[in-house]
N, C-alpha and C positions, 0 to 999 in steps of 0.2 A: 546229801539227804537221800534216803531209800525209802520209800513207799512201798508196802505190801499188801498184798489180798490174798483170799483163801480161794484155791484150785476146786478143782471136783472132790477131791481127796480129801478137805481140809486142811491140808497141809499150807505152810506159811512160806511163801516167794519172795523175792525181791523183786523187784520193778522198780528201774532208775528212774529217778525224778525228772533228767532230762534227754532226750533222745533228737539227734539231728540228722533229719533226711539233705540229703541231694540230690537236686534237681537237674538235668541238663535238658534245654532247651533248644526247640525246634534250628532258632539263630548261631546255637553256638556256645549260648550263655549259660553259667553255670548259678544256680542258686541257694541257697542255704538256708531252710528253716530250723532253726534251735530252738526248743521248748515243745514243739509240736510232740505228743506220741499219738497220733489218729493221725487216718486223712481219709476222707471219702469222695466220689461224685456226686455234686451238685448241679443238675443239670448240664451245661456246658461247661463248669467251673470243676475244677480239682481242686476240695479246701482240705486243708489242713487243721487239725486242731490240740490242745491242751486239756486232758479229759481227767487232771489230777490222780491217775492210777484206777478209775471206774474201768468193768470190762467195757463198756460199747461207747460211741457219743451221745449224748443226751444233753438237755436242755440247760445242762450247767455247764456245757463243755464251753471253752473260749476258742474262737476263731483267732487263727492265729495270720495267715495268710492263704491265697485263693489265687489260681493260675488259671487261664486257658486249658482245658484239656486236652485241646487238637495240636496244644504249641510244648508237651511237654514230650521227652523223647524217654526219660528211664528216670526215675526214682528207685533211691539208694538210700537206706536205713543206716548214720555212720556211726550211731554206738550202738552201746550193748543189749540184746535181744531178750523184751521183757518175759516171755517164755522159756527158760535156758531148760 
């Protein structure tokens, strides 16, 4: 499934429907959120979310999971880049 939105240009992109970050962890630990394309700071939290192809998150975006952010070491975006 491909989701599209219209750029500045109006021109028509693709944006994959699903994009999976990884996480490595303060401990060692490695994590994988799948479905997520967002993630922002939340206070102390790093959430993750599902924002169906909208540019920003907004009140219809779905929480997908939510980390420590003092416990996260690098996030890594492991598919393909909705911007190409």
């Amino acid at each position: 499934m491909v989701i599209t939105y219209l750029d500045r240009q109006e021109q028509r992109r693709p944006i994959p429907a699903e994009v999976d970050y990884e996480l490595v962890l303060r401990d060692g630990t490695r994590e994988v959120v799948t479905g997520a394309d967002a993630y922002q700071q939340e206070q102390s939290m790093t959430t993750f979310f599902r924002t169906d192809g909208r540019r920003g998150i907004d009140c219809w975006s779905v929480r997908m999971a939510s980390f420590r952010t003092d416990e996260i070491l690098t996030i890594r975006r492991r598919s393909g880049d909705p911007h190409p």
